[in-house]
Rosetta silent file (secondary structure, phi, psi, omega in degrees, C-alpha in Angstrom):
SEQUENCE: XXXXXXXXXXXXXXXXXXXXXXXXXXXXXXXXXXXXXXXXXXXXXXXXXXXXXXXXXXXXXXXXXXXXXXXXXXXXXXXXXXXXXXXXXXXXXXXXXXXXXXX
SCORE:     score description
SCORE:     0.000 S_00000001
   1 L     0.000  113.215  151.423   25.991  -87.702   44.870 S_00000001
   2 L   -54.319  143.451  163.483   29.243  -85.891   45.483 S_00000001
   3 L   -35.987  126.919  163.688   32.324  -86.894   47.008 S_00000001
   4 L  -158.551   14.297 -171.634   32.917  -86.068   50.511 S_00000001
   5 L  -100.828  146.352  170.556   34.658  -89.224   51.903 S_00000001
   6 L  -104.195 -158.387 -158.293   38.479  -88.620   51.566 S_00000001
   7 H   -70.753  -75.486  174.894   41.476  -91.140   50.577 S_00000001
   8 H   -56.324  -16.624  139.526   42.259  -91.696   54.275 S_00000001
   9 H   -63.512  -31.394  159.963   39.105  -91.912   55.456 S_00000001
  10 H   -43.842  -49.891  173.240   38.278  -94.331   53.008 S_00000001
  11 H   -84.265    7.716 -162.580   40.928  -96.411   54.215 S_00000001
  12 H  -106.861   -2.305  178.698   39.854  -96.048   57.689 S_00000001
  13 H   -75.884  -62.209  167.757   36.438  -97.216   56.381 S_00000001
  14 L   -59.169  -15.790  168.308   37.512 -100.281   54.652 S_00000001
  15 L  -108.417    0.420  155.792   39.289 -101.847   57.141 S_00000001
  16 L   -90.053   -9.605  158.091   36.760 -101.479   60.010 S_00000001
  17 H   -59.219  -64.619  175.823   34.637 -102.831   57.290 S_00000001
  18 H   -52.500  -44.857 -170.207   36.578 -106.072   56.963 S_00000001
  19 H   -45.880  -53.926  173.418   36.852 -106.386   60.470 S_00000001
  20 H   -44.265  -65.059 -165.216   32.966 -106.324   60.901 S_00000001
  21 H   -56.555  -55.275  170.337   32.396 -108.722   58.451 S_00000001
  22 H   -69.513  -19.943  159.900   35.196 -111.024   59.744 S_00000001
  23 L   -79.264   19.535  165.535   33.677 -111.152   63.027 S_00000001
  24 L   -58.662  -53.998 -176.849   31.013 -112.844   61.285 S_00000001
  25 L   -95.466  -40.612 -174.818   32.852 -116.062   60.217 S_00000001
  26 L  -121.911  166.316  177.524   35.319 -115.855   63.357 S_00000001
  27 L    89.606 -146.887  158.585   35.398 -115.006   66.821 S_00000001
  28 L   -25.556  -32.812 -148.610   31.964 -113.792   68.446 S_00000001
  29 L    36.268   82.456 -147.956   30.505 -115.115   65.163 S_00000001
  30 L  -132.351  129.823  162.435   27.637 -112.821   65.765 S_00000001
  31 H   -70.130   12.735  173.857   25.654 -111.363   62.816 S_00000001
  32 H   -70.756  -17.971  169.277   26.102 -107.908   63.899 S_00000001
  33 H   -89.671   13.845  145.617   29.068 -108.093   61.733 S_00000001
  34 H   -51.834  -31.005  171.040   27.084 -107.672   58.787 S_00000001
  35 H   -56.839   -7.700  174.158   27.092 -104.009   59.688 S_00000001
  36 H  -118.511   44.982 -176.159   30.217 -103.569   58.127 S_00000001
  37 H  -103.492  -46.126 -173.101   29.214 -103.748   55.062 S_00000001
  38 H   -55.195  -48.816  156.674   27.574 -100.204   55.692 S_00000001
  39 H   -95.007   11.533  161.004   30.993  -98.474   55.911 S_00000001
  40 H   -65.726  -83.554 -157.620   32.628 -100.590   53.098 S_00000001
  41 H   -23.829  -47.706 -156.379   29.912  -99.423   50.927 S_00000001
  42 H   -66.530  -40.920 -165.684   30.244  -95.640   52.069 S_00000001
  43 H   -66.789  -44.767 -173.862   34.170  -95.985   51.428 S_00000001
  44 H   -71.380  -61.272  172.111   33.651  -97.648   47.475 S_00000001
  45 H   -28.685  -42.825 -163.653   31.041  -94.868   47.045 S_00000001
  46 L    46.518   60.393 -167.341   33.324  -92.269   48.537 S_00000001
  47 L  -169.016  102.591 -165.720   30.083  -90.966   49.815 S_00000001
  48 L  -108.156   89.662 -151.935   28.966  -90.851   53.369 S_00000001
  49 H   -80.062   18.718  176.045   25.056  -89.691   53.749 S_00000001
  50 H   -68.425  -32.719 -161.487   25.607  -89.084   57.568 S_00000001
  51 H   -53.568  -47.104 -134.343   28.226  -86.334   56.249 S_00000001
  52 H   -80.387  -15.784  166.476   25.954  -84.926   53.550 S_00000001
  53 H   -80.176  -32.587  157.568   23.186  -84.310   56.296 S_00000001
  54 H   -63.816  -44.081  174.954   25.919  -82.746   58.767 S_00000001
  55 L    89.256   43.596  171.665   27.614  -80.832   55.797 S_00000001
  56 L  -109.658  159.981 -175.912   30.928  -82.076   56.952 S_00000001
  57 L  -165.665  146.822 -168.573   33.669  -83.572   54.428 S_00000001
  58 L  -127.364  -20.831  159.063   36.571  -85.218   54.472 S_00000001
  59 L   -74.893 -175.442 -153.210   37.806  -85.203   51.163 S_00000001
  60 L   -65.163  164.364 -178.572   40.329  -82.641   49.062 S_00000001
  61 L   -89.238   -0.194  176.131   39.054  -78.890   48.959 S_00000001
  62 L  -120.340   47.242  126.809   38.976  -78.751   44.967 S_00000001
  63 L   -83.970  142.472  178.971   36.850  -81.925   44.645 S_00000001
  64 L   -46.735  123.286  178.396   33.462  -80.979   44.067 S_00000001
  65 L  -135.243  136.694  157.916   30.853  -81.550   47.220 S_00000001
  66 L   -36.687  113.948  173.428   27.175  -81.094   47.157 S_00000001
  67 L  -143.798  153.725  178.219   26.584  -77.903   49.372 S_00000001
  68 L   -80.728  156.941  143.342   23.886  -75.251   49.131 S_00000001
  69 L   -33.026  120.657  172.697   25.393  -71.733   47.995 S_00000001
  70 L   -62.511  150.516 -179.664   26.131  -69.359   50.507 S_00000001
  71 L   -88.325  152.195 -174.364   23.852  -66.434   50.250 S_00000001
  72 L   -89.484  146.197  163.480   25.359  -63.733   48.514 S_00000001
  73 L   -65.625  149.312 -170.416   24.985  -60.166   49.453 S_00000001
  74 L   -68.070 -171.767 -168.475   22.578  -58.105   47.579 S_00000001
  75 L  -121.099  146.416 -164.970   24.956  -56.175   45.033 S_00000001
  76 L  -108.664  145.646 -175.406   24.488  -52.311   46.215 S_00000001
  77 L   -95.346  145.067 -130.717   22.573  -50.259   44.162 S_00000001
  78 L   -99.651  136.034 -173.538   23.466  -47.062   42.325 S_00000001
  79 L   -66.728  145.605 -161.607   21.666  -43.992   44.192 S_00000001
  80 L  -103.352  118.451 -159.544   19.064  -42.890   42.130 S_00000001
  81 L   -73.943  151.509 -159.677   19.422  -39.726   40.494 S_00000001
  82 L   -98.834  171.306 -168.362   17.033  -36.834   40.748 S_00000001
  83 L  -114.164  121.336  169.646   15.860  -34.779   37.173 S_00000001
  84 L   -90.918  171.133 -171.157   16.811  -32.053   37.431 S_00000001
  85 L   -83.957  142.568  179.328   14.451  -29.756   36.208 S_00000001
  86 L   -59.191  110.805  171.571   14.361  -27.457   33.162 S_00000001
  87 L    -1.037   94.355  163.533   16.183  -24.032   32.572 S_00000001
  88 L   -45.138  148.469  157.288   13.443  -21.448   32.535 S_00000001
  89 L   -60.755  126.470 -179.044   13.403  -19.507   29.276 S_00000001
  90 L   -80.742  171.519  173.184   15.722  -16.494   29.495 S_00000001
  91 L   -94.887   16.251 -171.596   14.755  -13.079   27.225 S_00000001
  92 L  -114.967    1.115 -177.814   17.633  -13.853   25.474 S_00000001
  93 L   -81.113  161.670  171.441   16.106  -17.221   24.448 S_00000001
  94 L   -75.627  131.851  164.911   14.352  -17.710   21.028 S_00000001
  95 L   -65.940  150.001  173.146   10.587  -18.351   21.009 S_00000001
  96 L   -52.195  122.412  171.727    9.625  -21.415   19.354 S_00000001
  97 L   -68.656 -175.785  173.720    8.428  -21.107   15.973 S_00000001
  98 L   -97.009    0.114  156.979    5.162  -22.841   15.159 S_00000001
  99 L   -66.029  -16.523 -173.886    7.311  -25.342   12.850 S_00000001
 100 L  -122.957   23.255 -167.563    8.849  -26.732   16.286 S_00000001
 101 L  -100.413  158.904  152.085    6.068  -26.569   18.626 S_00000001
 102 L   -80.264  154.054  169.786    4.735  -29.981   19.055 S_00000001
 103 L   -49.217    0.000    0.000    1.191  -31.210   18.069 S_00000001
């Protein structure tokens, strides 16, 4: 798991945590304020997996966050050169001896 919750969100996490939680014991006293245990957690974690399925982040750009790789462009490839073909023998060329002919 990567990072992707930032400082201030974090703090905006933890104290709508506590809130939740405290309308537990006071107020409403409803147990729906067990739910706010879900962003305390996210905030101590610094890891939110609604982001990481959205691909959104909220923390600094050089901490590290799980993301796939952008695809890269192919790398362009060097045109591919043609052979050229060999110099006919001239009269002014030497015939081969039979020591340099191949087998």
């Amino acid at each position: 798991m990567q990072q992707n919750v930032g400082s201030v969100d974090r703090t905006i996490r933890i104290v709508a945590g506590l809130v939740l939680i405290a309308l537990v014991f006071v107020g409403p006293q409803t147990p729906w304020g067990w739910i706010g245990i879900i962003p305390l957690a996210t905030a101590f974690m610094s890891w939110c997996p609604l982001y990481s399925l959205l691909g959104m982040r909220t923390s600094a750009a050089d901490e590290p966050v799980a993301t796939e790789p952008a695809p890269s462009e192919p790398e362009p490839t060097a045109p591919v050169e043609a052979v050229a073909p060999e110099p006919e023998a001239s009269e002014s060329a030497q015939p081969e001896s039979d020591e340099n002919k191949p087998l």
